[in-house]
N, C-alpha and C positions, 0 to 999 in steps of 0.2 A: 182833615185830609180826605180826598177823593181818588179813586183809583182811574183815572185819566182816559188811561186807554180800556175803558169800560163803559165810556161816557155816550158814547155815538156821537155822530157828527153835530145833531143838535146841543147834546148836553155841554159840547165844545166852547158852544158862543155866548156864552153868560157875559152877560157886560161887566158883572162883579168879580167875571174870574174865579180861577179855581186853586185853591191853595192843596199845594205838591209834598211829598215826602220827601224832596230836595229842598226845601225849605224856598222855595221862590212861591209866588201865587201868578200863576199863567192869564194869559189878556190875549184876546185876539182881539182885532175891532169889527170884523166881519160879524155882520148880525143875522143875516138871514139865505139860506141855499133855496134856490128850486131848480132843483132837476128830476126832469120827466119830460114826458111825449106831451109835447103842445106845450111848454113852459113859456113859449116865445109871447104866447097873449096874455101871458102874466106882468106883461112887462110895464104898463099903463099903471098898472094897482100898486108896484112892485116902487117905481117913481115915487108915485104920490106918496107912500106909506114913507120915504125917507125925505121927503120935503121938497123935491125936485118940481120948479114951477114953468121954467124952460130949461130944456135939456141941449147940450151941446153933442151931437153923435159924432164917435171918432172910429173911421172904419178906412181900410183902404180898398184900391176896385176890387177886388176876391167878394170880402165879407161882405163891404156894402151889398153885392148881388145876391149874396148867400142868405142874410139877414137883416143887415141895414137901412133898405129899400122897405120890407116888414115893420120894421119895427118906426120907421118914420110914418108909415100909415096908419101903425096902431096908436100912436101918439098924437097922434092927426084927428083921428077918431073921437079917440077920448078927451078931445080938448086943450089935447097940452102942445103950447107951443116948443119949435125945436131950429135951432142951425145943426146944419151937417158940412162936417171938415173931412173929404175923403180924399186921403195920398195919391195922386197921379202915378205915383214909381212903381214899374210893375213887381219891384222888388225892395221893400221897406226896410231900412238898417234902423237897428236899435242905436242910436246914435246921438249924440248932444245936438246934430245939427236939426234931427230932427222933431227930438223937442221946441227947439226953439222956432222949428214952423209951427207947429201948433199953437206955440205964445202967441208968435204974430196972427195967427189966423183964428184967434180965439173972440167969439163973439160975447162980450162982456157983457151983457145984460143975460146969459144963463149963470142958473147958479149951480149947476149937476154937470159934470162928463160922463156920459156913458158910450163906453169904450165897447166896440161890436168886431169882436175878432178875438182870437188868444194871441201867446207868445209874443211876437214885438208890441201888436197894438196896445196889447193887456199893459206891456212895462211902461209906453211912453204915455198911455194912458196914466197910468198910477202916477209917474214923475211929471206929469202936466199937472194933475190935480194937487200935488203936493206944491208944486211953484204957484200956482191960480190962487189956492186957500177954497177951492170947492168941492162937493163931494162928489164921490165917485161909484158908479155901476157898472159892473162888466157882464154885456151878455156874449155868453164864449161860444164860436164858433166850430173848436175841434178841439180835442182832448188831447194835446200836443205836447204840453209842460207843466211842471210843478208849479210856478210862480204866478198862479192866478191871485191867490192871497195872501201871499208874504207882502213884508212889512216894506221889502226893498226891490228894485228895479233893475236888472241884468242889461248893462248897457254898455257901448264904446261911447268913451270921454276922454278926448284928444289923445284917441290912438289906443288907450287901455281898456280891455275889460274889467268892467268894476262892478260892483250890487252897490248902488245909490240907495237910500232910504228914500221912502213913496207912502203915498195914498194907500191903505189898506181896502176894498173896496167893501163898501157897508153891505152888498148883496153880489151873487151873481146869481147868474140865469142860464141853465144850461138845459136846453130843447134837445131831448134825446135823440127825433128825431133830425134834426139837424148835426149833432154828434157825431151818430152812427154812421149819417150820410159820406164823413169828412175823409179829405182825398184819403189813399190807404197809406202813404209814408206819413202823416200824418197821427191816424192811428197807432201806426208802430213807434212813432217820436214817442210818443209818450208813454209807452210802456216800457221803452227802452227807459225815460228817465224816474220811472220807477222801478225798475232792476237796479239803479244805481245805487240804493238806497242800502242794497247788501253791504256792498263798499263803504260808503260814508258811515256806516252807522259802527262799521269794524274799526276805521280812523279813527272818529269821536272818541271811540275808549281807549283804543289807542295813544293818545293827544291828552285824556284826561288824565291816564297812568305819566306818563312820558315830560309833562310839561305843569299838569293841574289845571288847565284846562275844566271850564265846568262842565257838567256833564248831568244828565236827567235822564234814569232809568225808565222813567213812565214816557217823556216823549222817543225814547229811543225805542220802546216797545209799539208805541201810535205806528213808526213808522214801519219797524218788522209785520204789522197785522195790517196796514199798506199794501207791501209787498205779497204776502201770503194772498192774500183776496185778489190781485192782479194774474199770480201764476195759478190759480186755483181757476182761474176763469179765462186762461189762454185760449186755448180751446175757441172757445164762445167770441172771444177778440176777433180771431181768424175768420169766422162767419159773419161778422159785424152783430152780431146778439145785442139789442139794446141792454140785456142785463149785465151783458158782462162790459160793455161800453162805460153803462153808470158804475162799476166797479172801478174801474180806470180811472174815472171820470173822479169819484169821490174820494179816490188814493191821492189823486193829484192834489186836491182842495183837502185833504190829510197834511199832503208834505209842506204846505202852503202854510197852515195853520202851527203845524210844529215848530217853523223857521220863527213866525213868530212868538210862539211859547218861551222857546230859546232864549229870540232877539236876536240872533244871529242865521248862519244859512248851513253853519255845521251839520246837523240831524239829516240833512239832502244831499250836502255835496262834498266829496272830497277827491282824491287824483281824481277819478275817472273826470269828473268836471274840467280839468282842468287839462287834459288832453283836449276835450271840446273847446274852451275858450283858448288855448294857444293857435289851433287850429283858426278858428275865426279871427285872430289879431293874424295871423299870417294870409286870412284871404282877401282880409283890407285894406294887406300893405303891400301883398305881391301878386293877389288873385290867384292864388292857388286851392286846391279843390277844399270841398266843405260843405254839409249837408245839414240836415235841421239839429237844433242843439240835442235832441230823444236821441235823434237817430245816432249821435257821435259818441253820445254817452252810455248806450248801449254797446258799441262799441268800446269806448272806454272803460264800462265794468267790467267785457270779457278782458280786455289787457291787465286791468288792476289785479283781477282773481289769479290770474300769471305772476304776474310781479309778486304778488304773496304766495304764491307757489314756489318761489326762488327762494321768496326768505323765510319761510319754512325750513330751508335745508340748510339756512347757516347757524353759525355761531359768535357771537360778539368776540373781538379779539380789540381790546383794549389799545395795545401795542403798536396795531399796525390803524387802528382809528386813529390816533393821535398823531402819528406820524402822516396820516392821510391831509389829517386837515393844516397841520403846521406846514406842508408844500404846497395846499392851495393857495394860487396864483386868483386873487379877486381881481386885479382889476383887467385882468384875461380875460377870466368870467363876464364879466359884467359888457368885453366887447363881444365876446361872442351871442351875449343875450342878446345885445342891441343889433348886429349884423341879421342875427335869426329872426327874428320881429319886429325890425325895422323902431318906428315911432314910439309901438308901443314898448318894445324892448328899454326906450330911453326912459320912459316914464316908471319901468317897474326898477331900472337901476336909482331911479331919485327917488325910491318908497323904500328899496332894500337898504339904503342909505339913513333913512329916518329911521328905521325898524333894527336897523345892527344886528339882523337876522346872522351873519357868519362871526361872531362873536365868539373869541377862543374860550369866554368865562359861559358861555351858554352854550356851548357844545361839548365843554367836561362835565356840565351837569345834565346834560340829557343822555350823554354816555354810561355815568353812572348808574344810571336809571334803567336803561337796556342792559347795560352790563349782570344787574341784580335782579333785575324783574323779566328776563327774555325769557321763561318759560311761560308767566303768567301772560306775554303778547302771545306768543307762539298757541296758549288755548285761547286767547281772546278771538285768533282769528281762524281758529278749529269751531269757535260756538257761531261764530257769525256770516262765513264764507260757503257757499255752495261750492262742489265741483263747477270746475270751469265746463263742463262737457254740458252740466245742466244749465247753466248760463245760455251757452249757443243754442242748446237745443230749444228754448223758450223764444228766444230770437229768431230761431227758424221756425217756429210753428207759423208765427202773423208776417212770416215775410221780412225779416227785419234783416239789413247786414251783419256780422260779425266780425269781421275783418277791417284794416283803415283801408286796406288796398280794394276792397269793393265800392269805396268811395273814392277811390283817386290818391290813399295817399300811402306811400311807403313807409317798409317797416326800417329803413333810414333816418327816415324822416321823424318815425312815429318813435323812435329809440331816442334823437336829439330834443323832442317834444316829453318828454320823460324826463329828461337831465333838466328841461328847463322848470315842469312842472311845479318846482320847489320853491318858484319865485313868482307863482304866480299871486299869491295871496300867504297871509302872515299867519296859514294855518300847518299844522304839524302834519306829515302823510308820508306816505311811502317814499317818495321819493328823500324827502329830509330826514329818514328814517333811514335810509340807505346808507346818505351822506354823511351823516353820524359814525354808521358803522366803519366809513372810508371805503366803502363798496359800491357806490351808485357808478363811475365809470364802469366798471367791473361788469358789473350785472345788467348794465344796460347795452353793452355788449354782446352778452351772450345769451339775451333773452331772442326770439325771434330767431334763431340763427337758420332753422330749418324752412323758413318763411320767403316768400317769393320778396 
């Protein structure tokens, strides 16, 4: 056994794996990181060294200009041939459709993608390489999200937000200065979805208690000394500090690595994410407002750190749980899911349906379970939960929103986006937490009340 989160980022990527004190032995398939000042002319050697003999470059107009253009010269250079597929849209969705331009625009005689951008390009990059069967490098443009090296792809597929399984990418390349350089809502994207990481990692055990749910005390610890090294280094964010950039930088390629230790995207995400992705199913089906996935999810951890400030103050009352969920009205529910998110609302009612998530015989036993063990939640999320004050305030050091309403969206809105939260994915969280108790109306109510 290995103590994990002692390993460093290198000790991480052993191709043999590293056997846990939860009894799993952990795998990433990422084999090698460079990040640093001038990484970018690494990127010839970086190729060759994984077998790459033409590369296919995947960038949209931003990156290509930022780095794309580069990196097709250095490869130029060095001998290796390359095609380049760059998105015309000045605004790229993570989308099935847009995979499937890639397919068709995919010059078959490469045998590498290398994906020159983060966040959307990084995902459809990864879900290209996994449909192709070739491999994959990503040289990252901005230090925006977690999902550089997870195992799965943050995508809309006919109308749902879903994490597809992908290409893991055997390297990335991350040019500090090019990093540093990157817009400043950018920057904040991604330390906002490293603040997230308070919340998801309070769920997880949450979820592990509550349901049994698996649970890995050493990648839940990678992801706490994540977090810690990010707020430790705001500060230096705010100034663009290349050091405190590679801090961010290598949290993110942390959270990335955890999802897959896991195998799943628990250890990163839980409500607060899912404020973000309701949010984006709503901007794709009615165009209402929505900003980068960091930036919503920094917002989302300050709402979730609220919501657990609520249930702090309760107490399970058995009585009136049980009479909560024996009047819930599903197939209500399930139109008002679909009216509120339109497409994808229909597609999560046909998953809630396979999944028998409101099951009378699975909601007396996860009542039981809060009923007996709510003191041990109630410290679970005393060891894990910052004040909300210090949430915002880490957010306002690097400029970051804290509020839905400084992005356009109400706390109406942001209260319905709450109640729906619970169906967004078939994981255990606050909201289904609530719903248990027979309190999620209730409290989603009278959260926000003093709020514009």
């Amino acid at each position: 056994m290995v103590e994990i989160a002692k390993q460093g980022l290198g000790g991480l990527l052993r191709a043999e794996g590293l056997p846990c004190s939860c009894g799993r032995t952990h795998r990433t398939d990422l084999r090698e990181l460079v990040i640093k000042s001038g990484a970018l002319q690494e990127t010839p050697e970086v190729v060759k060294r994984y077998g790459g003999s033409r590369v296919f470059i995947l960038a949209d107009k931003n990156t290509y200009a930022v780095a794309g253009a580069e990196v097709a010269n250095l490869l130029s250079r060095a001998g290796l041939e390359y095609s380049v597929f760059v998105f015309g849209d000045d605004y790229v969705q993570p989308t099935d459709h847009s995979v499937e331009k890639v397919l068709a625009g995919f010059d078959a005689s490469c045998d590498m993608i290398l994906g020159v951008g983060s966040g959307t390009i990084n995902d459809i990059g990864k879900l290209s390489s996994k449909e192709l069967g070739v491999k994959y490098i990503n040289v990252a443009t901005a230090p925006s999200m977690d999902g550089f090296v997870s195992n799965t792809s943050s995508m809309v597929m006919k109308g749902v937000k879903v994490s597809v399984d992908s290409t893991v990418p055997l390297a990335v390349i991350g040019d500090l200065d090019i990093l540093a350089a990157a817009p400043e809502r950018l920057l904040q994207a991604g330390f906002g979805d490293i603040l997230a990481k308070y919340t998801s990692i309070c769920e997880w055990r949450i979820s592990h208690l509550v349901t049994g749910e698996y649970y890995c005390e050493e990648i839940a610890e990678l992801m706490r000394m994540a977090v810690r090294n990010c707020v430790a280094n705001v500060e230096g964010l705010a100034r663009r500090d290349k050091e405190a950039v590679r801090y961010v930088m290598e949290s993110l390629i942390l959270s990335g690595i955890a999802m897959s230790f896991a195998g799943f995207t628990r250890p990163a995400s839980g409500v607060e994410h899912y404020f973000s992705h309701t949010w984006d199913m709503r901007y794709l089906e009615f165009h209402t407002p929505k900003d980068f996935h960091g930036i919503q999810c920094g917002i989302g951890t300050v709402l979730t750190v609220e919501i657990y400030d609520k249930i702090k103050q309760l107490r399970p009352d058995r009585e009136k749980a049980l009479a909560y969920v024996d009047a819930f009205d599903l197939p209500s529910w399930h139109q008002f899911v679909r009216s509120y998110l339109g497409k994808s609302g229909e597609g999560l009612v046909e998953q809630e349906k396979k999944e028998n998530k409101y099951s009378r015989e699975g909601h007396q036993k996860r009542l039981e379970v809060l009923v007996n063990n709510w003191d041990q939640i109630l410290q679970i999320v005393s060891e894990e939960l910052p004040e909300v004050s210090e949430v915002r305030r880490y957010l306002e050091i690097v400029g970051a929103p804290t509020a839905p309403t400084q992005i356009g969206i109400s706390y109406e809105d942001t209260r319905k986006a709450l109640m729906v939260s619970k169906d967004i994915r078939n994981k255990y969280n606050a909201s289904w937490l609530l719903w248990d108790l027979g309190l999620l109306d209730e409290v989603a109510q009278s959260l926000w009340q003093n709020q514009a």
